[in-house]
C-alpha positions as CSV (number, residue, x, y, z in Angstrom):
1,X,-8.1,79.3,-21.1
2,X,-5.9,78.0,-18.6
3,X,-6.5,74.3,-17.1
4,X,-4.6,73.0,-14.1
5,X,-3.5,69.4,-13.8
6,X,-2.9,68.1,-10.5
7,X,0.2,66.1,-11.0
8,X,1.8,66.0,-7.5
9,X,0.8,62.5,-6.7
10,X,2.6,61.1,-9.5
11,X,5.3,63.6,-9.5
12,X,5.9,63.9,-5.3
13,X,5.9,67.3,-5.4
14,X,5.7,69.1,-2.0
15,X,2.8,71.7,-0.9
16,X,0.4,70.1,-3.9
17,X,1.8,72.2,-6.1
18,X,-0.2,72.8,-9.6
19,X,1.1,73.0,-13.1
20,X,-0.6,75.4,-15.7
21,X,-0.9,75.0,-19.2
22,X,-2.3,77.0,-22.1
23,X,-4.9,75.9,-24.7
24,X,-2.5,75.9,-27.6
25,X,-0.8,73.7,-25.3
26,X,-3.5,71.4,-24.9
27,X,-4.2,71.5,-28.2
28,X,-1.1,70.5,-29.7
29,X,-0.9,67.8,-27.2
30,X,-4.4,66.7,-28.1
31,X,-3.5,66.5,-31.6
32,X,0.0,65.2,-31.5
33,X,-0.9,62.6,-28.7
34,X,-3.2,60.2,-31.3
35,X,-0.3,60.8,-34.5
36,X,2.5,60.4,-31.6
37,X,0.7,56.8,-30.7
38,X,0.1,55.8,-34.7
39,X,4.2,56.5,-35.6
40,X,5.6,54.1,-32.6
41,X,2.6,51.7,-34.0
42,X,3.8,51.1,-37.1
43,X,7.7,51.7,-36.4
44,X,7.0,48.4,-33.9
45,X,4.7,47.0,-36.9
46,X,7.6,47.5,-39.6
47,X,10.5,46.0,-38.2
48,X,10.7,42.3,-38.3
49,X,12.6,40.5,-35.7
50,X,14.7,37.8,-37.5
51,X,13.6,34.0,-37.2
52,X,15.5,32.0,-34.3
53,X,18.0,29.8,-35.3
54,X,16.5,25.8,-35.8
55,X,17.8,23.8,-33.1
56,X,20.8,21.1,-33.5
57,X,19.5,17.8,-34.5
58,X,19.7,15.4,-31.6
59,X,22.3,13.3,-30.8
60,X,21.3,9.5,-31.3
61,X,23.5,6.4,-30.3
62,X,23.9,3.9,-33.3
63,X,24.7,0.2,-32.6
64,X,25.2,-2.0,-35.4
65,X,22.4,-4.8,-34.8
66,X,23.3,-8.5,-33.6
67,X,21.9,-11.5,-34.7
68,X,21.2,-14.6,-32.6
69,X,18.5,-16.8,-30.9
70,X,16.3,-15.9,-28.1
71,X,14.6,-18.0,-26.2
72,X,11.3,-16.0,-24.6
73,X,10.7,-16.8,-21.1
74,X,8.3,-15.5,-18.4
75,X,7.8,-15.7,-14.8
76,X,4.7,-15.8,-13.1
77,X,3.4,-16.5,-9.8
78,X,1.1,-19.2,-9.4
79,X,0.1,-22.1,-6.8
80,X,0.5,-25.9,-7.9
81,X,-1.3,-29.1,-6.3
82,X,-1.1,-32.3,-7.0
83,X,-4.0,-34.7,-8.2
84,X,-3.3,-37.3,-6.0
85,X,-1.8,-36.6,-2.4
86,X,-1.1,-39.1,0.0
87,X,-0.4,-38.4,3.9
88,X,2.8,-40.5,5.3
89,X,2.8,-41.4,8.7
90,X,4.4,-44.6,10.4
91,X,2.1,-47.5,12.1
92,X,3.9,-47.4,15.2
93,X,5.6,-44.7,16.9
94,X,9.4,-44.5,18.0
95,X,12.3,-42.6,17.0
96,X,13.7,-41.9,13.3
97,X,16.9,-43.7,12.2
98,X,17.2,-42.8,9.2
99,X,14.4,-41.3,6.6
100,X,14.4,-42.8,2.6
101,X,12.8,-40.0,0.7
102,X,12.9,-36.3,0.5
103,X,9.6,-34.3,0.6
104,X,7.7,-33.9,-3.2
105,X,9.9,-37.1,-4.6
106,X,7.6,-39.8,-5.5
107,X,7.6,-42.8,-4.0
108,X,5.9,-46.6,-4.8
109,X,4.4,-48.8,-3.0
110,X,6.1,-51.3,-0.8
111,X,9.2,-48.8,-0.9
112,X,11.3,-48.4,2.4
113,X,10.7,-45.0,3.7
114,X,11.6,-44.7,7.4
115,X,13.4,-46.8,9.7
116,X,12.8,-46.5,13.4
117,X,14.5,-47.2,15.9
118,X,14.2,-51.0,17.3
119,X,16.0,-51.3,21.2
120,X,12.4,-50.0,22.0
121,X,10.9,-53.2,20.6
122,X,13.7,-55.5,21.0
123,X,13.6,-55.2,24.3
124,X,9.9,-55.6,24.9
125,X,10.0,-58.6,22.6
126,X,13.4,-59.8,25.1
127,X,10.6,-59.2,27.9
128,X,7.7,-61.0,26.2
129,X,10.4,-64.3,25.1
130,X,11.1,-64.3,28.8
131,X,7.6,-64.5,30.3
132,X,6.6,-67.1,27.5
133,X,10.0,-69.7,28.1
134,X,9.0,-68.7,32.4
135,X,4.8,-70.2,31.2
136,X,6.2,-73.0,29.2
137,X,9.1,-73.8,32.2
138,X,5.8,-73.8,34.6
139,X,3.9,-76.3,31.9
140,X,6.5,-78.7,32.1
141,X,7.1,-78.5,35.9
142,X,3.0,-79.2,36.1
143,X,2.9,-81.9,33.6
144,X,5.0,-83.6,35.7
145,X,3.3,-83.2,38.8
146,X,0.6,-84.0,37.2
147,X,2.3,-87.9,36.2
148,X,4.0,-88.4,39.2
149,X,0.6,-87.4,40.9
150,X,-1.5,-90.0,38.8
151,X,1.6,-92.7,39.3
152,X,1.0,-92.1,43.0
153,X,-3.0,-92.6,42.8
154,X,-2.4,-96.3,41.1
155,X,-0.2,-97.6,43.5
């Protein structure tokens, strides 16, 4: 019996060409295909490939160790207020001098803290000395009108 494989896919033949075999053919190849497959089995199976090499030990720095005192510090974020807070502000208004403190020092009480300038105030007080000697000029001037007037009325 002859059996016809159809092999020109595989093999590109042209014209779909056909290839024919015999059964001892067949056969032998049916036979010789399983024992074929067992042999390149176990010659895989029997060989052992040889273990891999280790790998080289790592390389590691030495230093020889130190000894001295550390002081442990940390830094952290945080928000501080004060238990008693007390809002500066001058009695009278003007312009600064000269200013005795620096913001967050504490101060005491009756402690000097601003001084302002005083040509402001000197002069108003210039002006105010003036208007009281003109009133006191203007007493005197009427006191004696007022004597000379009562001299007048007795004689």
């Amino acid at each position: 019996m002859i059996t016809t494989l159809r092999l020109a896919k595989y093999l590109n033949m042209e014209n779909n060409m056909t290839i024919h075999c015999s059964s001892a053919e067949l056969r032998l190849a049916k036979y010789l295909s399983p024992i074929l497959a067992v042999a390149l089995t176990l010659a895989g199976c029997s060989q052992q490939s040889a273990p891999p090499p280790p790998p080289p030990p790592p390389q590691v720095t030495v230093a020889t160790p130190l000894v001295k005192a550390v002081t442990d510090w940390d830094e952290y974020t945080g928000r501080l207020a004060s238990v008693k807070s007390v809002e500066i502000r001058a009695r009278v208004s003007g312009y600064l001098e000269s200013v005795h403190f620096r913001d967050g020092a504490i101060v005491k009480k009756g402690k000097l803290l601003f001084v302002i300038d005083p040509r402001p105030y000197q002069a108003v007080l210039d002006e105010q000395q003036a208007a009281l000697n003109q009133a006191q000029v203007r007493l005197d001037l009427t006191k004696k009108e007022l004597t000379r007037a009562q001299r007048l009325f007795k004689s």
